[in-house]
N, C-alpha and C positions, 0 to 999 in steps of 0.2 A: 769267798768267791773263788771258785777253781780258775784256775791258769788253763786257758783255749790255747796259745800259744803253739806252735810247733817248737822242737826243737832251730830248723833253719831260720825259724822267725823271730825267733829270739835271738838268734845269732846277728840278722842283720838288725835288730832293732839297738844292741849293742854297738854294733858297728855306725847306725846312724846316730849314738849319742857321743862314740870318739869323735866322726868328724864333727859333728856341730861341736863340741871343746877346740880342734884346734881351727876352724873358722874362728872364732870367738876370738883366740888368740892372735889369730892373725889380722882379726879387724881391730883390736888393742893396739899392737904391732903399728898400724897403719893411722890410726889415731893419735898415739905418742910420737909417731914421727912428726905428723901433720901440725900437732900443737907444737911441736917443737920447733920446725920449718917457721911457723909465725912469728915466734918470740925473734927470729936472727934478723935484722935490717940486711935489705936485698942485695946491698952491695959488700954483703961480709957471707954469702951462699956458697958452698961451694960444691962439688962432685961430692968432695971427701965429706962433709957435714953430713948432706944429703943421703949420703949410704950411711953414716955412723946412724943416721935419725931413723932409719926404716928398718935398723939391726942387720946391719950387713959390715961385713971389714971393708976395711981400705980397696982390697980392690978388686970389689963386688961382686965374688963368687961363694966365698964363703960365710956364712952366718955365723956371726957372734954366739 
């Protein structure tokens, strides 16, 4: 089967298969925080947990 494709269609078809990886990743990301968030009993939560759990540093600008 021949390739229909444009060159720029194939460009963005590329491009929409990077972002769907890093949505993916980012909804991982947000999932391991979130299971993580449950395992901690509520009065042991803290800012700091909270950013360590959603991959973030201490103080919440930079990613891990």
């Amino acid at each position: 089967m021949a390739d229909t494709y444009t060159d720029a269609e194939r460009e963005m078809r590329q491009e929409i298969f990077r972002l769907r990886a890093v949505v993916r990743e980012l909804d991982n990301r947000l999932n391991a925080g979130r299971d993580y968030l449950m395992t901690v009993p509520i009065d042991k939560i803290t800012v700091k947990n909270t950013l360590l759990a959603f991959g973030w540093n201490e103080n919440g600008f930079d990613p891990e």
